[in-house]
N, C-alpha and C positions, 0 to 999 in steps of 0.2 A: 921353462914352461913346455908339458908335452900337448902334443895333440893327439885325439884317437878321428878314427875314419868319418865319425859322424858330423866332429865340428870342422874336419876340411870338408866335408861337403857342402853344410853352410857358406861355409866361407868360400866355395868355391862358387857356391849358388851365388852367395850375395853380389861375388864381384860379376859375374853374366849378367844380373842385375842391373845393376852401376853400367855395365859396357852397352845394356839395352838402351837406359836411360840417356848416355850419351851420347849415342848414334840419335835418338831421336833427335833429341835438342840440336844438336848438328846440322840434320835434315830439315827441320823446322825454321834454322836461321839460314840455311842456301836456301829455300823455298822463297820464306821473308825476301831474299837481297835477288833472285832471280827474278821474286815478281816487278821488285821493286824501279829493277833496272830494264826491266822489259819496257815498263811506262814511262820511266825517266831519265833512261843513257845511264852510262858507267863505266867503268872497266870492260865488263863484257860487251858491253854494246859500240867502244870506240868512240862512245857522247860522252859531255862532260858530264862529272853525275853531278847529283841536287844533295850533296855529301848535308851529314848534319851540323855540322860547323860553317855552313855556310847558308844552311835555310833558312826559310821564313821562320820566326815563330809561330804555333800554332796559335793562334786569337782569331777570335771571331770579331771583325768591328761590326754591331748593330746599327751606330747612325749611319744614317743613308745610305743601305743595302737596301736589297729586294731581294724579297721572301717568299717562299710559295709553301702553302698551307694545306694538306688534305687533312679531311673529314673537320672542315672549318666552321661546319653550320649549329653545332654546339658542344657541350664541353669545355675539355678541356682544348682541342682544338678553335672555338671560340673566344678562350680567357689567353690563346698567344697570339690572336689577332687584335686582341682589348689592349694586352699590355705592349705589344713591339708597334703599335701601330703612330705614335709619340717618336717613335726613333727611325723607325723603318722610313724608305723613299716610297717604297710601293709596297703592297701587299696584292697575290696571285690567292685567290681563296677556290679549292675547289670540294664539291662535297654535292650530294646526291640531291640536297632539298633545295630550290634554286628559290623561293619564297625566301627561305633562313637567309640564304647568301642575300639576296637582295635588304632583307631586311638591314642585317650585321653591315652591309656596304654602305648605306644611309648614315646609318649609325655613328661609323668610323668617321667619314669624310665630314659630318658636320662639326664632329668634337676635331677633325685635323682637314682642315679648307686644303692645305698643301699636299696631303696624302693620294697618290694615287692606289687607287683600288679595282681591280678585275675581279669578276666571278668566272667562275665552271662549274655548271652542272656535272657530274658524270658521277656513271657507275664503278666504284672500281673494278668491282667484279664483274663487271664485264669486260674481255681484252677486247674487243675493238671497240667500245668506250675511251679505255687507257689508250689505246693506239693512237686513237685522235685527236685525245688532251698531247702527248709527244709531238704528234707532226704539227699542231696548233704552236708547242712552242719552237720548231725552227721556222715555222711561217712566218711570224712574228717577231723572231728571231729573239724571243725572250731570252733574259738575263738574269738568272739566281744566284744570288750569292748565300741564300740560308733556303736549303731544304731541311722542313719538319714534316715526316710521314707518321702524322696524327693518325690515321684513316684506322679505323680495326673493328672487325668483329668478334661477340662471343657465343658462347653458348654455355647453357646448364642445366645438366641432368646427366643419365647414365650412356655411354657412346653406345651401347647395344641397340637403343630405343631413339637414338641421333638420327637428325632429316641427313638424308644423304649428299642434296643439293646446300643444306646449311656447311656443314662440311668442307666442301669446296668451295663455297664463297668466302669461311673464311681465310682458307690456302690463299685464295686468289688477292683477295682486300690486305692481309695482313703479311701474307711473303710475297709473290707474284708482283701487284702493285708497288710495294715497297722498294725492292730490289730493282723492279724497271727503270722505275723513276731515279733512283740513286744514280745507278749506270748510265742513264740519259743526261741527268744534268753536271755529272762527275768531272769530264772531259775540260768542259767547260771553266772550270774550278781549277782542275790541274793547271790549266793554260794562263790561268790569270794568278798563280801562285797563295790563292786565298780561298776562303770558302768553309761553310758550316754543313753537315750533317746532323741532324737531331731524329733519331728514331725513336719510335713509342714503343717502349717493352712493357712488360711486367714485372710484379714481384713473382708472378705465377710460374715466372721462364726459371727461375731459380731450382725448382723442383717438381717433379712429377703434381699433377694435382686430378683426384678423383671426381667423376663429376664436371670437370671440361678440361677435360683431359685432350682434345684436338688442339682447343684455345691454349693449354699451356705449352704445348708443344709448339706452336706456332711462335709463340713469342719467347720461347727458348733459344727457336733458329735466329731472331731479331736483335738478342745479345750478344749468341756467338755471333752472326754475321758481321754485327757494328764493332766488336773487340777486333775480328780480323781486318775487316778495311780500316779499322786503326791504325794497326801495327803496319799495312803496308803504305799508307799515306801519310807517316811519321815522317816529318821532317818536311814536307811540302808545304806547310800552311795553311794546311785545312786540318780542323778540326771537327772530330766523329764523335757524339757525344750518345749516351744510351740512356732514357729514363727509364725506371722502373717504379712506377708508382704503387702501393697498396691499393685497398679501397678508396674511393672517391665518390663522393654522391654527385652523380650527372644522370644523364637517360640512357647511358651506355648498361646499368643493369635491368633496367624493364625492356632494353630491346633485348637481350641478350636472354631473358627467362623463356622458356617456350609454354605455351599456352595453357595448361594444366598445372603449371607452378610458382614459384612467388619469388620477384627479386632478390638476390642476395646480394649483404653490403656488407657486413661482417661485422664484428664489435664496434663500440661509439670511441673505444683508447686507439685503434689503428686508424679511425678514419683523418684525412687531410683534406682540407678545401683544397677548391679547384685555382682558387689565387694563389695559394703558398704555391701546390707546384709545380705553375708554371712560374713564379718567381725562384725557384729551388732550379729548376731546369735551365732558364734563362742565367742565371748566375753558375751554373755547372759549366754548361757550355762557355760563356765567357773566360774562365776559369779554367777552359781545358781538360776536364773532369772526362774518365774514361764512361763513367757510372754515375746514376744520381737516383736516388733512394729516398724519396721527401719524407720527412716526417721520424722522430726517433724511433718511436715503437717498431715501425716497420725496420730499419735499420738493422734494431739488434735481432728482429724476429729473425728477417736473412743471415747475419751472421750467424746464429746460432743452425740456423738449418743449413748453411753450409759447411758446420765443423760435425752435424752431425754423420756419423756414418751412415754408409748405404743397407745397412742389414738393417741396425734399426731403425731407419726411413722407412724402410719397406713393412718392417713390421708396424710401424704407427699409423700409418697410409692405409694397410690393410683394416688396422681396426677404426680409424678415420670411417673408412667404406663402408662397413658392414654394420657399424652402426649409423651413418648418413642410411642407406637401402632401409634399414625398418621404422625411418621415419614415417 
């Protein structure tokens, strides 16, 4: 077999390639095992490490834990205080309409006499709001063994014509918030070798999406963030679960429409009650699922937009756009 100059170059190309490829992944698992052992001893650190043959499993146990719930006052944030509140020891509800909370508190504790139940008012979007939900839980010295940061906002319409202040509250509500709280009650979780995670993403985070376009990006950051505190809290006993739901009919899209336009929910084949998924989520989580994706239609929609390539992504996206603008 001869070769001419052009396929050793390939082939030379290829293997630079290959030697790229493998330097990352390389980098990627010292990064993984430096973070890993920064927080929980090891070799490098002279502590015993939390090796994976000797961890906890990851499982969440739901009876008789304590749970803290943002944006609880409806929703789907309301249908995971309906259904864990039967297993749950306590429920921590917090969310902006202190009316709903109070209502939803009544509610619970008559259907469960045993259940304890706390409200919070706050904003998340505002950090010294957030700041003082935090210091409220070491006053109290609260105790979580399941954080769900429900909490999100959205928006729709074109980012040109976007409230600037909307914008930012939702950075603030749906990453800021998010993240505080995870890294606030995280510690905690490490130290008791147990502990749940459940963040609220999208199917949105999957791919670019025209038209709220902040909001997709936002809960873009919400899957990678929750896939990476995955990987580095592997083996500890706590489990990081990410939902991604489709459409859902709740009030999260008439708050979400701005004032000259009209809720979108999407086809009646994708949509999913608000019971299935938080039953979809709750058995994810159980189950240790990195991802949960309620509902089939949505499922293969995401599969499919993830094998699709990024050229023609871009090109359908564009004509997505440009015929959503002469509506």
């Amino acid at each position: 077999m001869c070769y001419n100059r052009e396929s050793i170059g390939r082939f030379a190309a290829c293997l630079k390639l290959l030697g790229t490829a493998c330097r990352f992944a390389a980098w990627a698992l010292a990064s993984t095992h430096k973070t890993r052992v920064a927080i929980f001893g090891g070799a490098s650190s002279g502590d015993p490490a939390l090796g994976v043959a000797g961890a906890p499993p990851s499982t969440v146990k739901l009876d008789g834990c304590n749970v803290l719930i943002t944006g609880a006052s409806a929703g789907i944030g309301r249908e995971f205080a309906r259904q864990l509140a039967g297993r749950a020891r306590s429920l921590i509800l917090v969310a902006r309409r202190e009316d709903r909370l109070a209502e939803l508190r009544d509610e619970l504790q008559e259907q469960h006499p045993n259940l304890a139940v706390q409200i919070r008012q706050v904003d998340l979007a505002d950090p010294a709001q957030l700041q003082e939900l935090m210091e409220w839980f070491d006053r109290e010295n609260i105790n979580v063994d399941l954080l769900i940061n429900n909490a999100g906002l959205g928006d729709s319409g074109p980012f040109a014509t976007s409230d600037p202040i909307r914008n930012e509250q939702m950075t603030l509500v749906n990453v800021v918030a998010l993240i505080s709280l995870t890294r606030h009650v995280l510690p905690q979780m490490i130290a008791k070798r147990r502990g749940g995670i459940l963040n609220l993403s999208s199917s949105a985070g999957f791919l670019p999406v025209p038209g709220s376009a902040v909001y997709a990006a936002t809960k873009a950051y919400v899957t990678s963030f929750s896939e990476a505190l995955r990987a580095e809290l592997h083996g500890t006993g706590i489990s990081v679960c990410v939902l991604c739901p489709g459409p859902v009919r709740t009030e999260f899209q008439q708050v979400a429409k701005r004032p000259d336009g009209r809720p979108e929910i999407g086809p009646k084949f994708v949509l999913v009650p608000v019971e299935q998924v938080v039953r979809d989520a709750i058995k994810g989580l159980e189950a240790d699922k990195p991802i949960v994706i309620p509902g089939f239609a949505m499922k293969l929609a995401m599969l499919l937009a993830r094998l699709t390539p990024m050229l023609l992504l871009r090109l359908l996206l564009r004509r997505y756009s440009s015929r959503d603008s002469t509506v």
